[in-house]
Backbone as a printed PyTorch tensor [residue, N CA C, xyz], in Angstrom:
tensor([[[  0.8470,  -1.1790,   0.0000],
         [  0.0000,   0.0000,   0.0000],
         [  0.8840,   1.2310,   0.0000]],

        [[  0.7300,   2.4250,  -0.6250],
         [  0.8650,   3.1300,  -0.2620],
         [  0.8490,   4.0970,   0.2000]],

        [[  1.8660,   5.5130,   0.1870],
         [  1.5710,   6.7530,   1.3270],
         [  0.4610,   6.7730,   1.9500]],

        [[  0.0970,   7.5540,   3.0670],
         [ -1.3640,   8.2880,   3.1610],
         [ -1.4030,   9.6290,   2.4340]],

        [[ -0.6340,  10.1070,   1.9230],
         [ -0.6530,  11.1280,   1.2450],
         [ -1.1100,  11.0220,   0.1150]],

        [[ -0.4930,  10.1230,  -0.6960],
         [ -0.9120,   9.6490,  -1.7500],
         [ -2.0560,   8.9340,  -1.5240]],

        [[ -2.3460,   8.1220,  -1.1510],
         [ -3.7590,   7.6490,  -1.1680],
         [ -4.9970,   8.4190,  -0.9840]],

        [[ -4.3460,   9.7280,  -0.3550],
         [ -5.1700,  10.5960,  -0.0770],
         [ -5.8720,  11.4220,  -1.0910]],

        [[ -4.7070,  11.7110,  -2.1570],
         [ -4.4730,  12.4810,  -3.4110],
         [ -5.4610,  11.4890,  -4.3420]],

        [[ -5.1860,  10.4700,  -4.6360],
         [ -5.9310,   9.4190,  -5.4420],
         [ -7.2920,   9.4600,  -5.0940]],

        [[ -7.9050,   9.7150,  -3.7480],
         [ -8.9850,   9.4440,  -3.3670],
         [-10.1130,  10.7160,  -4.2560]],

        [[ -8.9660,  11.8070,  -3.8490],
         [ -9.8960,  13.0780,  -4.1410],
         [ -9.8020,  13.0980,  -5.6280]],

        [[ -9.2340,  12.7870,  -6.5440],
         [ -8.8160,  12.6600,  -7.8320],
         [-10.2880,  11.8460,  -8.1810]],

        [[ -9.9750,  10.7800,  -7.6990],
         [-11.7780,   9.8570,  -7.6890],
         [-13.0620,  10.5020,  -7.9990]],

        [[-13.2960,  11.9780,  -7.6320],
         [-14.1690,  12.7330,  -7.4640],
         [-15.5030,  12.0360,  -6.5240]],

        [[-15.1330,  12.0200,  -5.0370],
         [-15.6860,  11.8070,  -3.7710],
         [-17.1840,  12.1370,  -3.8590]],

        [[-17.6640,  12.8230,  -4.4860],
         [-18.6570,  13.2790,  -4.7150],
         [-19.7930,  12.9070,  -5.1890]],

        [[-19.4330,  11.5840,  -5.8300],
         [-20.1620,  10.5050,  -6.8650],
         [-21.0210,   9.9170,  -6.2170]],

        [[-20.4610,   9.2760,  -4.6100],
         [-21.0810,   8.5490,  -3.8090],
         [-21.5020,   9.2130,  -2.0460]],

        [[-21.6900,   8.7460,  -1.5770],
         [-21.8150,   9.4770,  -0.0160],
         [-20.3130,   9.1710,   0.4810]],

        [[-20.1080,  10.0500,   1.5700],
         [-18.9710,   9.5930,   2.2960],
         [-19.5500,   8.1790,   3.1750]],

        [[-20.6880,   7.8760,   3.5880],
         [-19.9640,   6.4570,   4.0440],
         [-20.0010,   5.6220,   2.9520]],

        [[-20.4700,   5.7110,   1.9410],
         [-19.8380,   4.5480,   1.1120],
         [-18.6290,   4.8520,   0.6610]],

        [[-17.9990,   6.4040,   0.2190],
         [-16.8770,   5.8120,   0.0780],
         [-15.4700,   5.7010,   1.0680]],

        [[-16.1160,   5.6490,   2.3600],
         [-15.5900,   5.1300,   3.5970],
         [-15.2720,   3.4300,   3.7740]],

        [[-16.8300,   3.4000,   3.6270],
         [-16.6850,   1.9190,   3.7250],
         [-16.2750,   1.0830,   2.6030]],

        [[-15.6240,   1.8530,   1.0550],
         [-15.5210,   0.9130,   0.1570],
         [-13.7310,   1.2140,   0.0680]],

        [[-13.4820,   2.1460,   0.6190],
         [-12.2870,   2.3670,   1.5000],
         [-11.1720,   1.2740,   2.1570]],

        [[-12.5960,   1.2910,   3.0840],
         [-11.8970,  -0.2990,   3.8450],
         [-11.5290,  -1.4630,   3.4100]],

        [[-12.9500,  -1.8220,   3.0870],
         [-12.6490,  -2.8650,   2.2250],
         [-11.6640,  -2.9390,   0.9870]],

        [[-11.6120,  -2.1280,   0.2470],
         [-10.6020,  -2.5820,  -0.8670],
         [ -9.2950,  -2.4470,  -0.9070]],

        [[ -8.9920,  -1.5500,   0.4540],
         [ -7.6670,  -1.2420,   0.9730],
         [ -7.2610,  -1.6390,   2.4960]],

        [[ -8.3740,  -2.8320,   3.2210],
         [ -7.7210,  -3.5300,   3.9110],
         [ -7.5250,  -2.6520,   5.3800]],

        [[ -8.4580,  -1.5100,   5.5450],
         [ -7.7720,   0.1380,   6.4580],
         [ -9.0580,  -0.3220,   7.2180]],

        [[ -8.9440,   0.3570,   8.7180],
         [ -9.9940,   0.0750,   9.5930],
         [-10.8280,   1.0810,   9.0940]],

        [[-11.9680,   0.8110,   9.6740],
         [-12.7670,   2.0670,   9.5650],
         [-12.9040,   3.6790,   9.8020]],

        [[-12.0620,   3.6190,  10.7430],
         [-11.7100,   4.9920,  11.3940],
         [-10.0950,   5.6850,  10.4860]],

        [[ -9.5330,   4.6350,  10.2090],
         [ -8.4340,   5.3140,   9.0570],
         [ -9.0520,   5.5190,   8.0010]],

        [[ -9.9620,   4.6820,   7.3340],
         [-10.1170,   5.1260,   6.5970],
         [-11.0080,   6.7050,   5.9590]],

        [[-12.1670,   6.9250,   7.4120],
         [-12.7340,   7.9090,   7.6770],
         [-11.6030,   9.5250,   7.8810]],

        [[-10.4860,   9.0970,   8.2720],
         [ -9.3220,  10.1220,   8.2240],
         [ -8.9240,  10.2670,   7.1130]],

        [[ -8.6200,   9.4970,   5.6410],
         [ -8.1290,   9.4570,   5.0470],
         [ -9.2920,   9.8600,   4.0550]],

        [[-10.2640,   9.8830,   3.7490],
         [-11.6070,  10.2440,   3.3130],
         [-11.5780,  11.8290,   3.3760]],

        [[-11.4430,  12.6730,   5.0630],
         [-11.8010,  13.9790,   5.5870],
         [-10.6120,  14.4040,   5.0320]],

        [[ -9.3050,  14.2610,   4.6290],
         [ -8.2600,  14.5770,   4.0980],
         [ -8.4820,  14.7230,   2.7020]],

        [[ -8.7240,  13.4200,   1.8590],
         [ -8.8980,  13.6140,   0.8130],
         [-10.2450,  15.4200,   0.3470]],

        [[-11.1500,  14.9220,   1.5550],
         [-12.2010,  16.1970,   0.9770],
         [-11.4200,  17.2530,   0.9180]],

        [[-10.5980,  17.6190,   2.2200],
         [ -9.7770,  18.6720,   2.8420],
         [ -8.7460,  18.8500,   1.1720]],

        [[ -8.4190,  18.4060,   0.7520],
         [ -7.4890,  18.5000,  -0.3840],
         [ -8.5860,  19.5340,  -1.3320]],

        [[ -9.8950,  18.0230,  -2.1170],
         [-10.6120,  18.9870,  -2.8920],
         [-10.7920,  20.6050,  -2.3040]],

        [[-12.0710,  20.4390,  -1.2600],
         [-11.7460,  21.8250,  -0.3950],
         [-10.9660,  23.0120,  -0.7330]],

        [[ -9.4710,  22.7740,  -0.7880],
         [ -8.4010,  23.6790,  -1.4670],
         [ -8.8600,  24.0870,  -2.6460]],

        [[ -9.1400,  23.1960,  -3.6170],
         [ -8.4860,  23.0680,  -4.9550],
         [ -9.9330,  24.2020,  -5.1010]],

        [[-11.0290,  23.7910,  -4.7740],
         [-12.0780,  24.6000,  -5.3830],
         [-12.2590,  25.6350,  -4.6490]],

        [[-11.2610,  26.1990,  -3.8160],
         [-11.1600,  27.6800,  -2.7100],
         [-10.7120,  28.5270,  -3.7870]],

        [[ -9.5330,  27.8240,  -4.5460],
         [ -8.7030,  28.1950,  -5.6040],
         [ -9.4010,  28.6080,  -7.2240]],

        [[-10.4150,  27.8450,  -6.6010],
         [-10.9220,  27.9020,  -8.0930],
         [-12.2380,  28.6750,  -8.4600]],

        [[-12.2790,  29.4470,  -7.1770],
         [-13.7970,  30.6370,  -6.5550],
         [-15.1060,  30.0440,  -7.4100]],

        [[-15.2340,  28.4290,  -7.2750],
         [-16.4010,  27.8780,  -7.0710],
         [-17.8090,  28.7010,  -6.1640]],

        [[-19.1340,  28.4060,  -6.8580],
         [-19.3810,  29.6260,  -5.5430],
         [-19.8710,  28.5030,  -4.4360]],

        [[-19.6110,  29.0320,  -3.2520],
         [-20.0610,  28.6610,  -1.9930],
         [-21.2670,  27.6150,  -1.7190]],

        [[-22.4910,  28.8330,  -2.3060],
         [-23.9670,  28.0660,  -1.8320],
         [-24.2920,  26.6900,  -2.4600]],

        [[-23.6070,  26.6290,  -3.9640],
         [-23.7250,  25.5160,  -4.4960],
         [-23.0900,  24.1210,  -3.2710]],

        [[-21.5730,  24.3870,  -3.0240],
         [-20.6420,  23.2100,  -2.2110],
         [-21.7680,  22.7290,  -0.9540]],

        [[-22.4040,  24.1470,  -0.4720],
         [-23.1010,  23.7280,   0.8450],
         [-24.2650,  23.0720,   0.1100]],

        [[-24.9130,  22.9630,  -0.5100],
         [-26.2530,  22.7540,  -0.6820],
         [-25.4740,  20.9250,  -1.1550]],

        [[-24.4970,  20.7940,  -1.9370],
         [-23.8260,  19.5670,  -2.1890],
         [-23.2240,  18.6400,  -0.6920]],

        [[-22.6200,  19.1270,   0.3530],
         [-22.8000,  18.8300,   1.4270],
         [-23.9760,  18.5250,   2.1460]],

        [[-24.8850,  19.3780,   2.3750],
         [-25.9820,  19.0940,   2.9350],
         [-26.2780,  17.9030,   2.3490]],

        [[-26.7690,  17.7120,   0.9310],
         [-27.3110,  16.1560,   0.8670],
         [-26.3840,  15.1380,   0.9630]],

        [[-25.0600,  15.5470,   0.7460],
         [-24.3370,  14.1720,   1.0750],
         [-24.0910,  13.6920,   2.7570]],

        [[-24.2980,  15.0190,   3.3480],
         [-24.7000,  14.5840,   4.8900],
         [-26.0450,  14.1260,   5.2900]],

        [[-27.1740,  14.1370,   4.6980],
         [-27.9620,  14.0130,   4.4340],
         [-28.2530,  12.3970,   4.1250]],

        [[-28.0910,  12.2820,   2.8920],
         [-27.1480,  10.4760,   2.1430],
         [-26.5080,   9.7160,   3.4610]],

        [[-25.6940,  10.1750,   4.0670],
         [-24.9030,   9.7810,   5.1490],
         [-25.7270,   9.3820,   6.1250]],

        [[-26.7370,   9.8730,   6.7750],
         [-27.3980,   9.5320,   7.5580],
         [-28.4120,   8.6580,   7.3590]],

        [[-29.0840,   8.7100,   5.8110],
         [-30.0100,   7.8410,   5.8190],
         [-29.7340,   6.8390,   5.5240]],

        [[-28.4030,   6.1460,   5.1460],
         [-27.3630,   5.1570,   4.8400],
         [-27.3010,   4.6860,   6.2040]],

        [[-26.9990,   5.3360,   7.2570],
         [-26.5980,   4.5780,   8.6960],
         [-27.6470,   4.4860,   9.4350]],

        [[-29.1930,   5.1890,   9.1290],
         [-30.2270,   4.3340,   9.3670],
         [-31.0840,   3.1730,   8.6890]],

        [[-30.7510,   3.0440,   7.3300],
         [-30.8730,   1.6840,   6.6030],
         [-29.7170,   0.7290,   7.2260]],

        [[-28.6380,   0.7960,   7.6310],
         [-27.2880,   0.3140,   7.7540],
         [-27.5400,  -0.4760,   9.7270]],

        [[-28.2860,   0.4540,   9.9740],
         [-28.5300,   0.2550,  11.4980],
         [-27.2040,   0.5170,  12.1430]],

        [[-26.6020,   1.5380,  11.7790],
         [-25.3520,   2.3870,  12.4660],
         [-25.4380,   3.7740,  13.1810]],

        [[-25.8830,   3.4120,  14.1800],
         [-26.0950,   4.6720,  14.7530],
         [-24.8770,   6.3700,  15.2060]],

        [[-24.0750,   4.9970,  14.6640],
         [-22.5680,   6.0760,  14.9610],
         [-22.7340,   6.8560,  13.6000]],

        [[-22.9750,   6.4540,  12.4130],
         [-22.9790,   7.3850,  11.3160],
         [-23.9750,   7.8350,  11.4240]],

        [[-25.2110,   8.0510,  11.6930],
         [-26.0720,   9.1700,  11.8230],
         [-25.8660,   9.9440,  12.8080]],

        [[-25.3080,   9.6510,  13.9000],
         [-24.5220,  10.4350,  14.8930],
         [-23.6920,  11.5720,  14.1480]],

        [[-23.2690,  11.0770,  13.7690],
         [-21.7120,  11.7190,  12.3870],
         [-22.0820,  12.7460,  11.5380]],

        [[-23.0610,  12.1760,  10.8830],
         [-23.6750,  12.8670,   9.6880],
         [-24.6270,  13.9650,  10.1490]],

        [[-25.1900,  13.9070,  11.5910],
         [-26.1130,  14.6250,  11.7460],
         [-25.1060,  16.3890,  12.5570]],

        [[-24.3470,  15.3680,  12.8620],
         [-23.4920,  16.2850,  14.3690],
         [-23.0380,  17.1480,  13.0670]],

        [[-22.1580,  17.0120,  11.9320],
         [-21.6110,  17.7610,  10.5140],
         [-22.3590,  18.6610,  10.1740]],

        [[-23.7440,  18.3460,  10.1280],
         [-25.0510,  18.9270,   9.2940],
         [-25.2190,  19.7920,  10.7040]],

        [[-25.1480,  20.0270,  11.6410],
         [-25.0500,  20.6380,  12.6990],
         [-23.9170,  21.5530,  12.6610]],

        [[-23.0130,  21.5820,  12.6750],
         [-21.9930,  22.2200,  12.7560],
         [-21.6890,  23.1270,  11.1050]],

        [[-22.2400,  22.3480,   9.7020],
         [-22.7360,  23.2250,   8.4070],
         [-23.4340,  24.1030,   8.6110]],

        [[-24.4290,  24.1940,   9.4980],
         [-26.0220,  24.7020,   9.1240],
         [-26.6250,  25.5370,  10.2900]],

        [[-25.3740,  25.1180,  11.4940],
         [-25.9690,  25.7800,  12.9550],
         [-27.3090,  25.2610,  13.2090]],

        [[-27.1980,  23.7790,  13.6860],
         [-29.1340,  23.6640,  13.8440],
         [-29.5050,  23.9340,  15.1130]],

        [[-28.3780,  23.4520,  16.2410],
         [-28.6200,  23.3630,  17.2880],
         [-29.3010,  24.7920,  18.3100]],

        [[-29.9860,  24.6120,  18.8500],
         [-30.1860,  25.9880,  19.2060],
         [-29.1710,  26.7970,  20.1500]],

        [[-28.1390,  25.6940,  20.8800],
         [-26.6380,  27.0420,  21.1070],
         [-26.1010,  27.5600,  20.4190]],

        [[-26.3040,  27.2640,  19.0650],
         [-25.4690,  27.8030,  17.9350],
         [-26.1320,  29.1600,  17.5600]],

        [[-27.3670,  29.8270,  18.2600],
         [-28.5540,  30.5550,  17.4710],
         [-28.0990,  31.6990,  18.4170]]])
């Protein structure tokens, strides 16, 4: 296997966007043998890369969020078909911290 850097680079090259992050978390694992939680690091890195590239590239904003929202969105209803309560935990706490739902955030 290699780098995490590189694997990281490859991931975002993939265009992450295609699928939800837990699938391509969990297809992560599996095809590269990485626990779940590396591979979830190596996933938030890879975004963190795109992230850059389209800061760079004055993409506008409302579009990325409104593309987040449903893939956090995707994410959650994946880990309640999935019966994973840690990823709707995940997905919801994100969509929280995107969107300010909580009312301390107000």
């Amino acid at each position: 296997m290699g780098s995490r850097a590189a694997l990281t680079t490859d991931l975002a090259e993939l265009e992450l966007d295609q699928d939800s992050c837990t699938a391509v978390v969990t297809q992560l694992a599996e095809s590269k043998g990485l626990s779940r939680r590396t591979a979830q690091r190596t996933v938030q890195q890879a975004y963190a890369l795109i992230r850059e590239d389209i800061d760079q590239c004055n993409v506008e904003r409302t579009d990325l969020v409104a593309q987040a929202i449903h893939l956090l969105m995707e994410s959650a209803r994946m880990g309640l078909a999935q019966n994973n309560p840690g990823a709707v935990v995940g997905a919801v706490s994100q969509l929280d911290k995107l969107c300010g739902l909580s009312p301390s955030r107000r």
